[in-house]
PAZA-575533 format. One line per 2 residues: number of its first residue (from 0); their letters; for each residue x, y, z of N, C-alpha, C. Coordinates in pm, 1 decimal, decimal comma. Example, Ala and Ser with C-alpha at 12.3 -4.5 7.8 and 13.67 -1.06 7.14 Angstrom:
PAZA-575533
0> AS> 1319,0/-569,0/780,0/1230,0/-450,0/780,0/1320,0/-330,0/780,0 ~ 1285,0/-225,0/708,0/1367,0/-106,0/714,0/1290,0/3,0/787,0
//
This chain:
PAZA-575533
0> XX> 9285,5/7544,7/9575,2/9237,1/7510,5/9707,8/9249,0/7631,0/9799,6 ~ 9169,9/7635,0/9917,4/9146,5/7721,0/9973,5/9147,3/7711,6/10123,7
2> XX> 9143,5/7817,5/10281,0/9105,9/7789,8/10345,3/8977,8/7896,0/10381,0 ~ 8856,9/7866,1/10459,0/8758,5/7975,7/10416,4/8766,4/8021,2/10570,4
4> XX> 8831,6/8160,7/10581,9/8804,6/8180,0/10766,6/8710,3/8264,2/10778,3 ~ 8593,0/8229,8/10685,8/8421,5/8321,1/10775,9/8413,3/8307,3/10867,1
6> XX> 8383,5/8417,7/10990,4/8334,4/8320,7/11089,5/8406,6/8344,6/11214,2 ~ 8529,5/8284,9/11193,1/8675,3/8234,1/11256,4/8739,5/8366,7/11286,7
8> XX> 8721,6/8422,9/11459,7/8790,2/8525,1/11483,7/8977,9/8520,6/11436,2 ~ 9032,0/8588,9/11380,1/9136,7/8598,4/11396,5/9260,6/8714,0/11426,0
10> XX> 9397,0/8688,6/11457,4/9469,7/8741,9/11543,0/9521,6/8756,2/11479,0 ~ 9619,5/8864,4/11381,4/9728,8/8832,2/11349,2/9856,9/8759,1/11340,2
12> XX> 9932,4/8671,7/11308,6/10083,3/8607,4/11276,3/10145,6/8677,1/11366,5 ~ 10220,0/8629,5/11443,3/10334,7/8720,9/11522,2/10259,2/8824,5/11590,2
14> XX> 10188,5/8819,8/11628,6/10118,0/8960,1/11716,4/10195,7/9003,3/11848,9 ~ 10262,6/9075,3/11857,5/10321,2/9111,8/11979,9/10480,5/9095,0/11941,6
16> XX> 10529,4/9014,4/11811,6/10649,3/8982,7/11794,0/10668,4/9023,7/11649,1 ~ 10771,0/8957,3/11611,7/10759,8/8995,1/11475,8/10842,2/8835,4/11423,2
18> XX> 10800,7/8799,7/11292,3/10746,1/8682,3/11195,8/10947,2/8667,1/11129,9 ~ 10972,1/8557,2/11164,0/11113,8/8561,8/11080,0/11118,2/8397,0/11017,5
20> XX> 11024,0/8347,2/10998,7/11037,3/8237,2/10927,6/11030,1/8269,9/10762,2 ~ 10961,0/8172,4/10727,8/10956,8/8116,1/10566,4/10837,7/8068,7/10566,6
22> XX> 10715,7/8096,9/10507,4/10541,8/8077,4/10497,3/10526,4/8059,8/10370,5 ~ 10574,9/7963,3/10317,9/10471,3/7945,2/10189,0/10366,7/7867,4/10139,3
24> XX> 10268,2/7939,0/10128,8/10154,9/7935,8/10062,9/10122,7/7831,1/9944,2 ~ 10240,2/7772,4/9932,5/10235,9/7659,3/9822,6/10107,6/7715,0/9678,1
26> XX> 10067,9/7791,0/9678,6/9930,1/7810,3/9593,8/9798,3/7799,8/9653,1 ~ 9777,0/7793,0/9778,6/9653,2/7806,4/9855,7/9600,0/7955,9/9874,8
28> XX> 9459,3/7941,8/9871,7/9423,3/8121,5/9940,0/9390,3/8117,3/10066,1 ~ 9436,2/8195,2/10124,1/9325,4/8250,9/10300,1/9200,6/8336,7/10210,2
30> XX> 9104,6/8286,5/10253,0/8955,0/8310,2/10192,1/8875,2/8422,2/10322,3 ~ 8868,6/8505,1/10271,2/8738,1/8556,3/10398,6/8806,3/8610,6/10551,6
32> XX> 8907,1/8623,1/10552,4/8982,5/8649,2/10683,7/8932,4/8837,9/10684,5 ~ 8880,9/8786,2/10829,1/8861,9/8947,8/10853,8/8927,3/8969,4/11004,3
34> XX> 8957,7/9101,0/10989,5/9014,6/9132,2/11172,3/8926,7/9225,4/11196,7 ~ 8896,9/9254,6/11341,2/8811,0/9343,2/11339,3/8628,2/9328,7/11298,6
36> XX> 8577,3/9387,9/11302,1/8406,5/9430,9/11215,1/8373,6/9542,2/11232,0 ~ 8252,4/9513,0/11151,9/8178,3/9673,3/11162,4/8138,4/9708,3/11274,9
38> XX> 8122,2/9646,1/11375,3/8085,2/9651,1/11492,0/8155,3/9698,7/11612,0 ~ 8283,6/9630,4/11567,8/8420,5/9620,2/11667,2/8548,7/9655,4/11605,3
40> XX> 8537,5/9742,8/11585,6/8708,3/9793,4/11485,2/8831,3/9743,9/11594,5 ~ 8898,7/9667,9/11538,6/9076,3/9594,6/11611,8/9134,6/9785,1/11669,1
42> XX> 9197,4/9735,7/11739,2/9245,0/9909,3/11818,2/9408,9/9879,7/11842,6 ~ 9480,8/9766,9/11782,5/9595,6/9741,2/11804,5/9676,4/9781,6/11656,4
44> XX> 9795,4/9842,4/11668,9/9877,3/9866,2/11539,6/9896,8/9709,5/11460,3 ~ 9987,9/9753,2/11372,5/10031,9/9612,2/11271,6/9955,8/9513,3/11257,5
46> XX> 9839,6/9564,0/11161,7/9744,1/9466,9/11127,4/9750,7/9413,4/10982,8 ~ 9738,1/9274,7/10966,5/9726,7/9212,7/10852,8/9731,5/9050,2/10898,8
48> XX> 9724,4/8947,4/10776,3/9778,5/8820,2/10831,1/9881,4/8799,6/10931,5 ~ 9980,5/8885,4/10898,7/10096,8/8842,1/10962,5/10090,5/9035,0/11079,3
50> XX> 10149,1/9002,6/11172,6/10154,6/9176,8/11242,9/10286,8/9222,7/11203,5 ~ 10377,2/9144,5/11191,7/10480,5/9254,6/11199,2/10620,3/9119,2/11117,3
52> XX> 10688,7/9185,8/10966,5/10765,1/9051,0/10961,4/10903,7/9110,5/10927,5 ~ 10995,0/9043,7/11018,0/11174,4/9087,6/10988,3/11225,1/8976,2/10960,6
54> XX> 11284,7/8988,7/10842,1/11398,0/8870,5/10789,0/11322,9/8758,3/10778,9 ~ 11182,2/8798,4/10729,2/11102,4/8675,8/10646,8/11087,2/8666,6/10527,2
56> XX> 11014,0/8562,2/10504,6/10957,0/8545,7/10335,3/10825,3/8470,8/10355,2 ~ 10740,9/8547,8/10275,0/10584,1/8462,4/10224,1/10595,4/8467,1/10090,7
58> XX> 10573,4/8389,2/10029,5/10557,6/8371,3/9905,5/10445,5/8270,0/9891,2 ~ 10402,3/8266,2/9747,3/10294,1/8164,3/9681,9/10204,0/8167,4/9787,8
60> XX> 10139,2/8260,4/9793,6/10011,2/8290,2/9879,5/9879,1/8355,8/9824,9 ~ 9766,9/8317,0/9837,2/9665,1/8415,8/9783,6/9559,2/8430,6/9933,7
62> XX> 9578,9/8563,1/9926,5/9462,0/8665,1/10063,8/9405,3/8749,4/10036,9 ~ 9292,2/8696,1/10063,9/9120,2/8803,8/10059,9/9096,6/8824,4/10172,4
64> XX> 9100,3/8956,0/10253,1/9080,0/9011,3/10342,5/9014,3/9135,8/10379,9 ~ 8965,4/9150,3/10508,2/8926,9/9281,7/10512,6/8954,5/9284,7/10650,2
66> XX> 8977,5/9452,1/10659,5/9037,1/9486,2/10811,1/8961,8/9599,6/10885,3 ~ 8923,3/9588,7/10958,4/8846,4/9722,6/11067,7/8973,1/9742,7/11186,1
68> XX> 8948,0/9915,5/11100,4/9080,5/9952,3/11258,7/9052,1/10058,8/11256,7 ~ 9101,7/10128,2/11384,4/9137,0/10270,2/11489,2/9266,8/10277,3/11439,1
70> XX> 9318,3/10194,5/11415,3/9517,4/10234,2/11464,9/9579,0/10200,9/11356,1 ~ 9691,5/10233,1/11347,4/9803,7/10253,5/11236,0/9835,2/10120,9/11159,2
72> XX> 9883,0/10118,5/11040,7/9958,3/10047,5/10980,0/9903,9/9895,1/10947,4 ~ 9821,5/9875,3/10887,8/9690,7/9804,6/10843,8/9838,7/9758,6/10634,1
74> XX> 9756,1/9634,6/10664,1/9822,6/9532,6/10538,2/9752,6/9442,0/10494,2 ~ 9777,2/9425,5/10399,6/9718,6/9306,6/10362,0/9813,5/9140,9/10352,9
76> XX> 9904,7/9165,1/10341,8/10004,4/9049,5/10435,3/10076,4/9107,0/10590,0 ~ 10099,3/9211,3/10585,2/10166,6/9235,8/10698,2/10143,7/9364,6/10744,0
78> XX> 10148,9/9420,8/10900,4/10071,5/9524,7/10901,2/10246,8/9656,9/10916,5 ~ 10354,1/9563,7/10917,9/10488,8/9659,3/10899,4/10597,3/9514,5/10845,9
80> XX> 10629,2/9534,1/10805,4/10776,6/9471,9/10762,9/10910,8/9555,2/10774,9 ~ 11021,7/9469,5/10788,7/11171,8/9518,1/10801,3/11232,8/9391,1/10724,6
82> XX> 11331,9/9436,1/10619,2/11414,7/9318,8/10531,4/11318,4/9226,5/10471,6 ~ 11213,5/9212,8/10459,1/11125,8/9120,4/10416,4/11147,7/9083,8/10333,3
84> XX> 11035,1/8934,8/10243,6/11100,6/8924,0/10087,0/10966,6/8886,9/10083,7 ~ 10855,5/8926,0/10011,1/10667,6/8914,4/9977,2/10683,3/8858,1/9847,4
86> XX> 10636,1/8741,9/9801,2/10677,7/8643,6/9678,2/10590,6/8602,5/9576,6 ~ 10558,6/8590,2/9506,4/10412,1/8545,4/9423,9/10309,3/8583,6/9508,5
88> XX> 10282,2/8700,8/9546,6/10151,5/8703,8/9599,6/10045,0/8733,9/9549,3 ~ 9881,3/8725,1/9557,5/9768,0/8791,0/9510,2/9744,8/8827,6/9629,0
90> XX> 9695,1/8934,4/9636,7/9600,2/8958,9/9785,5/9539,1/9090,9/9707,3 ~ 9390,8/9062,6/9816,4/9297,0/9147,0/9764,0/9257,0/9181,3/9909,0
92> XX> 9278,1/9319,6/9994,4/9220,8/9361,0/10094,9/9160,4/9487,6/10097,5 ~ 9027,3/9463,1/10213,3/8968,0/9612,7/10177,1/9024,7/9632,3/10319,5
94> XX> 9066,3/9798,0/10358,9/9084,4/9838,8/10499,3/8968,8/9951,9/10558,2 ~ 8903,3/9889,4/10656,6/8796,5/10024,8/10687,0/8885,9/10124,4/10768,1
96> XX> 8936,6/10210,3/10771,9/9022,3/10246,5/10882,4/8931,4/10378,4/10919,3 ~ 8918,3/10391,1/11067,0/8856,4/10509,1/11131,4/8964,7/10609,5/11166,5
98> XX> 9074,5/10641,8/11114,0/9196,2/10687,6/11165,9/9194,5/10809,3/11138,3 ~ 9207,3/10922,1/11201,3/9189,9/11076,7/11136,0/9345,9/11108,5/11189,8
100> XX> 9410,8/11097,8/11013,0/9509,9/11162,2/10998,7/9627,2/11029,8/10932,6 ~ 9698,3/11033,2/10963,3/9794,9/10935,3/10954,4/9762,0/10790,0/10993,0
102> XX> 9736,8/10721,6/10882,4/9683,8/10544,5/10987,5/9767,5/10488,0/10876,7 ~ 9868,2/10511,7/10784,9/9945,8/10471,2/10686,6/9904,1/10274,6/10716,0
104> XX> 9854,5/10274,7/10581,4/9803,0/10133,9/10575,5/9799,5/10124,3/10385,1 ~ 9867,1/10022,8/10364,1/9906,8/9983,4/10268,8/9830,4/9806,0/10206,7
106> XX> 9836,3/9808,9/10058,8/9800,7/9704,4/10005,6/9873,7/9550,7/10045,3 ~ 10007,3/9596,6/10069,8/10100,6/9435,3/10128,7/10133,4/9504,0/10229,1
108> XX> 10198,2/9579,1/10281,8/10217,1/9622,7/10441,0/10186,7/9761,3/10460,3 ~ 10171,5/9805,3/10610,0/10133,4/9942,8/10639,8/10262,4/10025,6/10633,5
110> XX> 10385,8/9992,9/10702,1/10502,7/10015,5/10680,4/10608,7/9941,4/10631,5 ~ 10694,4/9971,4/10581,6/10881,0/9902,5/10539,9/10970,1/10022,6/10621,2
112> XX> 11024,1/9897,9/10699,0/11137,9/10030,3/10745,2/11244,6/9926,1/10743,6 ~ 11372,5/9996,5/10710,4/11518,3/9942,7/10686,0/11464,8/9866,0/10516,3
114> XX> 11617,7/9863,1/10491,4/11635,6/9890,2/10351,6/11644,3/9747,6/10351,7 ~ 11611,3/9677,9/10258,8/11589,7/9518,6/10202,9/11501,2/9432,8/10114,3
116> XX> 11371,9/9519,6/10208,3/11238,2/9439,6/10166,3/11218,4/9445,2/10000,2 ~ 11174,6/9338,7/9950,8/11147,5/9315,3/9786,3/10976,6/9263,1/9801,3
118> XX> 10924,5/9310,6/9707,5/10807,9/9262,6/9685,6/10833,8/9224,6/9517,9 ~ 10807,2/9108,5/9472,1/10802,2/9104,2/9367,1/10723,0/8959,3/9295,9
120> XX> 10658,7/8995,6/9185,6/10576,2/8953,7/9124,4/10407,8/8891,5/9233,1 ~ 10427,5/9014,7/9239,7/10261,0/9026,5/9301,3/10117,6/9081,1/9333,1
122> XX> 9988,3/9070,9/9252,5/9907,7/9107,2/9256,0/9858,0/9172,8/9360,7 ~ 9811,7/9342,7/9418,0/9745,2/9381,0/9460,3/9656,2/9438,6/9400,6
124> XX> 9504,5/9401,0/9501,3/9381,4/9502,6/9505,6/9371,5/9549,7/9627,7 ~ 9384,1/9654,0/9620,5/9379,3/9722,5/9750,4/9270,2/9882,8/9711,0
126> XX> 9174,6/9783,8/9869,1/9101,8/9926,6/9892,6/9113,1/9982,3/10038,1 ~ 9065,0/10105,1/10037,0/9080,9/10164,3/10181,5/8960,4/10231,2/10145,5
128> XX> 8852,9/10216,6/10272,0/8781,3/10313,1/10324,6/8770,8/10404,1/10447,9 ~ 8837,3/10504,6/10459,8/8849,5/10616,9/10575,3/8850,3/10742,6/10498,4
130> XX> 8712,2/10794,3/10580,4/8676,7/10912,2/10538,5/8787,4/11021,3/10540,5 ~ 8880,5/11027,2/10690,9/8982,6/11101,2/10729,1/9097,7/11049,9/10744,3
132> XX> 9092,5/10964,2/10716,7/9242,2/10890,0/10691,4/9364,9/10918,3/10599,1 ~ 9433,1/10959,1/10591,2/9652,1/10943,5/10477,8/9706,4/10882,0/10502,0
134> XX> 9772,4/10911,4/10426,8/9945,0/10812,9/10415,2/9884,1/10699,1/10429,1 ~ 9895,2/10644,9/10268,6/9827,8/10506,9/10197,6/9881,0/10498,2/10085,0
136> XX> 9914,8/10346,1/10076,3/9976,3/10346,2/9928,0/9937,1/10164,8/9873,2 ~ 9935,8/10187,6/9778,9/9910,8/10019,9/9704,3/10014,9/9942,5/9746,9
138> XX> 10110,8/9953,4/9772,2/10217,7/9835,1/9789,5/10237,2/9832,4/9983,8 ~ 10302,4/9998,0/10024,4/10352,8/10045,9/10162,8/10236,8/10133,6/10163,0
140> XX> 10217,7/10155,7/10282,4/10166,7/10320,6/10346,1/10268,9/10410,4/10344,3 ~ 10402,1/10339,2/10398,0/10531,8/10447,0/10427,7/10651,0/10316,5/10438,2
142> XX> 10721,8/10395,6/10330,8/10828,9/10310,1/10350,7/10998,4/10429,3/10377,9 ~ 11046,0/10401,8/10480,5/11194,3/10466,4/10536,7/11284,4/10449,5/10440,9
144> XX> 11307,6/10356,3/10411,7/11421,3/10320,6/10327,1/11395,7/10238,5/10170,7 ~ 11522,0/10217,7/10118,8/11537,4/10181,6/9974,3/11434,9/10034,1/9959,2
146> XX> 11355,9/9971,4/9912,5/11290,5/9852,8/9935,7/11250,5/9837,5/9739,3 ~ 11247,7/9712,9/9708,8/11269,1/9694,4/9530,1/11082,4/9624,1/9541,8
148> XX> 11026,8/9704,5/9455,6/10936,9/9605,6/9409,2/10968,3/9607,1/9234,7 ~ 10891,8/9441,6/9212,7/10932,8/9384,3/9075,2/10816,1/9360,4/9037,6
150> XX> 10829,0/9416,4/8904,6/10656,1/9326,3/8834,9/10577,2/9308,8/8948,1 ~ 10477,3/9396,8/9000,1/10408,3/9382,9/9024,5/10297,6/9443,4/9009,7
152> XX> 10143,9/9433,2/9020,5/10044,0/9495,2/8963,3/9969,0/9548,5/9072,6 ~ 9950,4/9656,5/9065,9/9861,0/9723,2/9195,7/9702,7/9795,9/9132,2
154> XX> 9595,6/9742,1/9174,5/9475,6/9824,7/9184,9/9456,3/9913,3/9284,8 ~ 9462,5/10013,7/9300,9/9400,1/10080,5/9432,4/9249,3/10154,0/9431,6
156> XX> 9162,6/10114,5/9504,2/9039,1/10191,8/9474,8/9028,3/10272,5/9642,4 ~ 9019,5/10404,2/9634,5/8986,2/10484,2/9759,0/8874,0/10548,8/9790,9
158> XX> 8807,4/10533,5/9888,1/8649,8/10580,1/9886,5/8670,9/10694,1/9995,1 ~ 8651,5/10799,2/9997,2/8643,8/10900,7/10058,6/8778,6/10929,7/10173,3
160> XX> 8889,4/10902,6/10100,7/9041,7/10938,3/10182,7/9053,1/11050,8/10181,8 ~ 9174,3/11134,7/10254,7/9212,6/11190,2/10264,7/9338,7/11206,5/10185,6
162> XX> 9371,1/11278,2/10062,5/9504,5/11241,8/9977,8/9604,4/11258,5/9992,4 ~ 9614,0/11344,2/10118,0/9747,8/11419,7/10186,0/9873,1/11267,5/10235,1
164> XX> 9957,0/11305,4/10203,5/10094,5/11206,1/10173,0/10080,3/11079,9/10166,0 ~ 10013,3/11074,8/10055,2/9936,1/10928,5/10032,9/10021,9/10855,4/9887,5
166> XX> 10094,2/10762,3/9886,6/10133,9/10702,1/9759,7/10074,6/10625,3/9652,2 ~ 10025,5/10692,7/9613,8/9882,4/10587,5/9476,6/10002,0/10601,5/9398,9
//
């Protein structure tokens, strides 16, 4: 089962705050969630479902997304995490990012900072399209500290990046 958000402007989770509950996804997908367009690239940091998550957990979730941005730290669950715990996930996001230079945007978050966060047993596809865009990685864009991923599977496909401190 699914929910299909064509259509359906949306805001990020926690936008302006940051996400400390428990979200699970029971086995449902977010279908079609886009932020941003081709038209209107989002111009705010910490983009993904969720904007920003400390001392949370998502698990059993599946997200197909795509993101248009100017600004930093672009996810496909979260656009930064701190202590997090990312749980059975699939997510498949493409990121258009217009960012020349540093827009560190990642397959499950753009950043991890402080030591905690686990990602484990979870499918990424992650693409990024920015012609001038770094610091990108399948799991983080940039992560500060010690963070465990487990079994998990990463695709990354990059269309005209920039490779400079980029984590494939």
């Amino acid at each position: 089962s699914y929910i299909n958000m064509e259509g359906f402007p949306f805001t990020p989770i926690a936008h302006g705050t940051r996400y400390n509950g428990v979200f699970d996804g029971k086995g449902y997908a977010i279908k079609i969630l886009t932020i941003g367009s081709a038209d209107e690239y989002c111009d705010y940091q910490n983009t993904g479902l969720f904007s920003d998550i400390e001392n949370g957990t998502v698990k059993n979730l599946k997200v197909q997304s795509t993101i248009y941005t100017y600004a930093k730290f672009a996810g496909g669950v979260s656009g930064y995490t701190r202590n997090a715990t990312i749980q059975d996930c699939d997510v498949d996001v493409t990121v258009h990012s217009l960012v020349d230079g540093d827009g560190t945007h990642g397959g499950i978050a753009g950043a991890n900072e402080t030591a905690g966060t686990v990602v484990e047993n979870c499918k990424v596809h992650f693409v990024l399209d920015g012609e001038t865009t770094n610091c990108w990685g399948g799991i983080f864009g940039w992560s500060t500290n010690a963070d465990e991923v487990k079994n998990c599977l990463i695709i990354a496909e990059i269309v005209a990046a920039d490779l400079e401190g980029s984590n494939d």
